[in-house]
N, C-alpha and C positions, 0 to 999 in steps of 0.2 A: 404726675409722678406715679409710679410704680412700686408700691411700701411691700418690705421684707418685713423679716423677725427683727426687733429688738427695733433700732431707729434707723435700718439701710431705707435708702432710698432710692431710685434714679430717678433723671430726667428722661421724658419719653420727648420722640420727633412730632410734631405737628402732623394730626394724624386725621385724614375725612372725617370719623367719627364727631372729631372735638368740634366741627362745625367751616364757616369759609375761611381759607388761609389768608390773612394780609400780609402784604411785601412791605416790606421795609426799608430804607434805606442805608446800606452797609455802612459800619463804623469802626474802626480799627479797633480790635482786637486790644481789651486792660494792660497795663504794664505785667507782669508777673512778680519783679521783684525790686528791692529800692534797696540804696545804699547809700547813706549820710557820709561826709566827709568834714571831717573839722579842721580848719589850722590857722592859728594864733595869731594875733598883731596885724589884720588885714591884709593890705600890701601898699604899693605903688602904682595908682590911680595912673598915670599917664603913662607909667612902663607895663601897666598892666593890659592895657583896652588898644583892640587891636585897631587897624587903618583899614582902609578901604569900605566895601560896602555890604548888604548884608548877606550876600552869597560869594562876595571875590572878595576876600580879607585875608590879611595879614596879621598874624596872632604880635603881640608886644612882648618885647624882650624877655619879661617875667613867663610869660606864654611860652612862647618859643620852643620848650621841650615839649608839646603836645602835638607840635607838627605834624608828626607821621598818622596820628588819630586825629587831626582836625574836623573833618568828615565825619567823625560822630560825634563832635562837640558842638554845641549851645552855646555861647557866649552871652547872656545872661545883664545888661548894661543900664545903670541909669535908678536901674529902684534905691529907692530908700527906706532902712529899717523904721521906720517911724513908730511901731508896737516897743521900742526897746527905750520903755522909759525905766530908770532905779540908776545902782551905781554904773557906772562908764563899762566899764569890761563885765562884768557879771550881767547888765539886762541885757545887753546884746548876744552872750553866751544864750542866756536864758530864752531868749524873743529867735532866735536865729530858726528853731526847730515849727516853733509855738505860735508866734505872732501877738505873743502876749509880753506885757508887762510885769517887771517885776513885782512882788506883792510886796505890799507896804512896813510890814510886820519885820522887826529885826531879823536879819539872814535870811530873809525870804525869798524863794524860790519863781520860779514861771505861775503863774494863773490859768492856765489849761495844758492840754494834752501836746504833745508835739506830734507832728505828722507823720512820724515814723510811725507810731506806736499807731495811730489811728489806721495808716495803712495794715498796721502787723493784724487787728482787729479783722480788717477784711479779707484779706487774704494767706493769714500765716498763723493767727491763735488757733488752737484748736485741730488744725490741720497739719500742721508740723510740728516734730519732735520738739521745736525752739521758737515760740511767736516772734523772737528777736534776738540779734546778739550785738552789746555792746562792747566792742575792745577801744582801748588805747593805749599808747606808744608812752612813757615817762612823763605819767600822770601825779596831777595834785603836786604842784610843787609850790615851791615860795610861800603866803601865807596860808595856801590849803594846808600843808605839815603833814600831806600824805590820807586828808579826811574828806570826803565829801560835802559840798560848801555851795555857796552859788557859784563861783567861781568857775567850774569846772563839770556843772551839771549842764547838759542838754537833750537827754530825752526824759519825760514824763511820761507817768500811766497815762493809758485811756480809760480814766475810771474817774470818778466824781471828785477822788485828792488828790489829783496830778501829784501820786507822788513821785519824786525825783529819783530816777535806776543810775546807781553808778557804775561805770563799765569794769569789766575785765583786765586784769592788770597781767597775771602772771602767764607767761607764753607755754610753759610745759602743762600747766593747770590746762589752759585751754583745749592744748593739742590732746591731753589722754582721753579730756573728756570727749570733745569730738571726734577724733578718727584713732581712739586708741585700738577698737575692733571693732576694725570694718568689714571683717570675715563674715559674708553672714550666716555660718557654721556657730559664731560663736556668741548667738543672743544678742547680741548688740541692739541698739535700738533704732540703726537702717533697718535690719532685718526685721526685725518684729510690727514694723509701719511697713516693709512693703507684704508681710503677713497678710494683716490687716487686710491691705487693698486690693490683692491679688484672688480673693474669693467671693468679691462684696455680688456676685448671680447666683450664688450659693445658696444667699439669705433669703432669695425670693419665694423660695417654695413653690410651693403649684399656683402662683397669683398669676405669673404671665401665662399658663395652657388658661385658667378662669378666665380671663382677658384676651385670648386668641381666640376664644371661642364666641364673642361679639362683634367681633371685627371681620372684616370682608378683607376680600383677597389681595385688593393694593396694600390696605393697611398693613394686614398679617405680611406681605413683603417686605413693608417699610418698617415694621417693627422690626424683625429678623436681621434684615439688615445691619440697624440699629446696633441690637444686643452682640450682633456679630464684632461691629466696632470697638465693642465696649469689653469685650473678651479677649482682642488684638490687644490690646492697651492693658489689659490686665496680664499677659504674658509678657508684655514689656516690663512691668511690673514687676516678676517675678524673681528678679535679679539688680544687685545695684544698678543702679544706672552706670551708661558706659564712660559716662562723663567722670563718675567719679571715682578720686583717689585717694588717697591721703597727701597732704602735702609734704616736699622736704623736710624734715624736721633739722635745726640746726642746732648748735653748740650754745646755748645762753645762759650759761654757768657764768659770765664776767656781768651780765645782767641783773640790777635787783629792783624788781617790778615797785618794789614799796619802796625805792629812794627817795619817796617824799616826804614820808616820815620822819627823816632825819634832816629835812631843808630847813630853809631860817627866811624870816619875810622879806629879805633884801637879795638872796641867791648867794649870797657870800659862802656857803656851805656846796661846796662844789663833788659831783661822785665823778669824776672823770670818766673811769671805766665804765661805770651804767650808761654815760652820756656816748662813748664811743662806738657801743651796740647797739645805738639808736638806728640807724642805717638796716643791721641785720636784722634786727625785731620789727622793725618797721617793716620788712619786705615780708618777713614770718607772718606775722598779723594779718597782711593783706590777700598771702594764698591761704590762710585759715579762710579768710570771710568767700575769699572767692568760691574755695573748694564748699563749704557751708551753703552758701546756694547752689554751685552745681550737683552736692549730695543732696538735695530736697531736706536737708535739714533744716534751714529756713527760709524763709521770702524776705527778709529783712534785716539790717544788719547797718553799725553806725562806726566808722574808726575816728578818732580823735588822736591828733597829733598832739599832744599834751593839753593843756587848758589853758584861759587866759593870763595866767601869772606868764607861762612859760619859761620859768627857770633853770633851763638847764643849759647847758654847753654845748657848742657845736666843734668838736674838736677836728672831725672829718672833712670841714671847711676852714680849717685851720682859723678856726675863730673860738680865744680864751674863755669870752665873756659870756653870761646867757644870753638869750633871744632880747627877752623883757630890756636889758640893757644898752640892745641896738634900739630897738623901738623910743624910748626916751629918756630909763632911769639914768643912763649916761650922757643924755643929747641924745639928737635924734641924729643917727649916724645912716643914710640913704644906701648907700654903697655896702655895706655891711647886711643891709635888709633886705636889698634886691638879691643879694647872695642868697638868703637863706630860703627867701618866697621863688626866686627859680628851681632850687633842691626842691622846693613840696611840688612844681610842677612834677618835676622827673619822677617825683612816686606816683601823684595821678597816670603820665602815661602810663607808668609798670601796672599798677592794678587796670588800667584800661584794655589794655594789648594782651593780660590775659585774660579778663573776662573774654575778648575777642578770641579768644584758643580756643574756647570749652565749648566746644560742638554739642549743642541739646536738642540733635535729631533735625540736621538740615539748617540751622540756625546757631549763631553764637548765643553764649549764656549775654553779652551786652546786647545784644538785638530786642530779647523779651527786658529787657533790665530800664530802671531810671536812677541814674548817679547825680546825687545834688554835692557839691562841689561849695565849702561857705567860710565863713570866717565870723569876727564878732565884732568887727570895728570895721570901718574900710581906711582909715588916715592914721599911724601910729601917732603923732607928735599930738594930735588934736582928739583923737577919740572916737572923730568925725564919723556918721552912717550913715551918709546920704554917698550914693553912686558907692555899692556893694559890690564884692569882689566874686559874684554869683557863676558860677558853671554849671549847666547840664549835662547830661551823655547818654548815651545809648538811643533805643529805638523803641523803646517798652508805648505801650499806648497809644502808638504812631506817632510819638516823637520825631520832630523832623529836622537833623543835625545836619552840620557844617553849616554852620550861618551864624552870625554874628546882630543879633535886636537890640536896639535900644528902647526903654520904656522910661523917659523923663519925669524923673520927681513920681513915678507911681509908689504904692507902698510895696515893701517886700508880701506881704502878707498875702497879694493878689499873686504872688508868683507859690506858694504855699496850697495856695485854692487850685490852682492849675495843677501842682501837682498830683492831689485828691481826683482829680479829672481822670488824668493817665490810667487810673489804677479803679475807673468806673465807679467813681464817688462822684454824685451828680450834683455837690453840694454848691453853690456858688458865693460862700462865704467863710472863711474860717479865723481861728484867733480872735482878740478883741475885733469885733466889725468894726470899733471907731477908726483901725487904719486898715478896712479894706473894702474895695471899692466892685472888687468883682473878678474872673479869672482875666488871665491876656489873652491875648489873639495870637493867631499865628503860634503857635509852638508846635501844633500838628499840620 
């Protein structure tokens, strides 16, 4: 390292000085950035899981709007949540992120960190405006009352009380605060972080001539060289990125982010109009998070399609009743379900096909990116968590999509570890260990 004033620092190249160079064996390049997906009531186990084999498959009818991004999809088959012990829909809420158990203790919450937040730790606290951002689409409803609850929590600190972060509800809240000025004339805090980084050989002071002047002539090359790179990149720096925008902002005045506050524990208490803007809020949310990684406002980021109650109404599928009420409170009504779990495909595409737009210099923003794609049950009528309704995507880590794995009876928890892997976390266990066995093969 190369130490400035105050706490700058750089990485230097391997240099004669430091002694014989060892060669290594290449290894793909960390994820750069991860993005949670949540959506309710599992699905349909055999309209879900595609045919064929692990490289020529056919996505299943629930699938099927992912078609045109198959090629960066992971099909994901076979684990079982086995960490998701407490009540039925809240420990698999809870265990989905974590790998943990619900704690024992009335309303009690996850028993460790969830894996976003552990990622946000190593590549997004401290270095980004935002170590995380959690939004959701017409949250806490039915007996949340619009509170944060087990029900409806899935990420936890990376900190010794896993305490419980509830997401982001309101869509104008979000958008002023993120891209209200992205001028960077006008202080904003794009601006003032590419400030920061666009000067960091400034700090060095006379330490590199004190250090040219021990070094021999390859070296002094290769360091120059070096600093040369590093001042390219700090004039890139210099200006937003080109990737980023703000996103369309739309009309969601018929929206009221907190309609859960006024639910009732059976859904009987119906918002039509907030349930109708589902669809545009829902697409709003999803270019916030996108645009949010391609501004380098963070590396991290989680949407949740409501929570496990899911009470609200699908009036745009011309469907009266809530979600909750096709899953069971009504019977278990199949053909109502497959409706709703085909709709969450078509938004995975939309958020897929643009991350795949956002050019970050020769590469899509999905290329460096890892999308985990989950749910909290896999069987509505039964509750059932074995054979999980799991997606991957992107390329982040050397991710290697369009395929379709099966992993029989493993626990979820190993597909959890694997992801830590992506993103240069060399850990080979995470959550309770009692349900994990170790990362899987094949995913690079």
């Amino acid at each position: 390292m190369l130490r400035g004033a105050g706490a700058i620092a750089i990485a230097l190249p391997w240099l004669e000085i430091m002694g014989p160079e060892r060669t290594a064996r290449a290894a793909p390049a960390p994820a750069k950035r991860f993005l949670a997906v949540y959506t309710p009531g599992g699905t349909l186990i055999d309209r879900w899981r595609p045919t064929g084999t692990e490289t020529s498959f056919t996505l299943g009818p629930i699938l099927s709007p992912l078609a045109p991004v198959q090629d960066r999809l992971l099909v994901v088959d076979g684990l079982d949540m086995d960490s998701a012990r407490g009540e039925q829909h809240q420990a698999g809420i809870l265990a989905w992120l974590t790998g943990t158990p619900q704690q024992l203790v009335p309303g009690g919450y996850a028993s460790g960190p969830s894996v976003d937040q552990v990622i946000a730790s190593r590549i997004s606290a401290g270095i980004k405006a935002k170590a995380s951002i959690q939004l959701a689409v017409r949250w806490a409803t039915g007996k949340s009352h619009g509170l944060m609850t087990p029900m409806n929590i899935a990420n936890f600190e990376d900190t010794a009380s896993y305490s419980p972060i509830p997401p982001r509800l309101d869509p104008v809240e979000i958008f002023t605060e993120l891209f209200g000025t992205l001028d960077p004339g006008a202080g904003d805090d794009a601006a003032r972080r590419l400030a920061r980084k666009k000067s960091i050989l400034d700090f060095l002071d006379g330490r590199y001539s004190a250090l040219a002047a021990r070094l021999g002539a390859a070296d002094r090359r290769k360091i120059d060289q070096h600093l040369t790179k590093i001042r390219e990149i700090e004039l890139r720096l210099s200006t937003t990125p080109a990737a980023c925008r703000a996103p369309t902002m739309v009309d969601t005045s018929d929206y009221n982010p907190r309609s859960g506050l006024n639910s009732s524990d059976t859904g009987s208490i119906k918002d039509i109009a907030t349930d109708a803007a589902i669809p545009k809020v829902g697409k709003l949310m999803t270019d916030m998070l996108v645009m949010a990684l391609a501004c380098d406002i963070t590396a991290v980021g989680t949407l949740q399609w409501s929570d496990t109650e899911a009470k609200y109404t699908l009036p745009w599928l011309n469907l009266t009743e809530h979600h909750h009420f096709y899953q069971e409170m009504g019977g278990f009504r199949p053909a109502e379900c497959e409706l709703i779990y085909t709709w969450y495909s078509e938004q995975h595409l939309y958020l897929l096909q643009e991350m795949e737009k956002v050019d970050m210099g020769g590469h899509s923003l999905l290329d460096e990116s890892v999308v985990f794609f989950g749910s909290e049950i896999s069987d509505p009528p039964t509750h059932m968590k074995k054979n999980m309704p799991f997606l991957l995507a992107g390329g982040g880590g050397g991710l290697r999509a369009g395929r379709w794995l099966r992993y029989p009876n493993r626990p979820h928890n190993d597909l959890l570890v694997s992801i830590l892997n992506l993103f240069g976390d060399p850990r080979t266990k995470f959550g309770d260990q009692r349900y994990c066995t170790g990362p899987l093969t094949n995913l690079t």
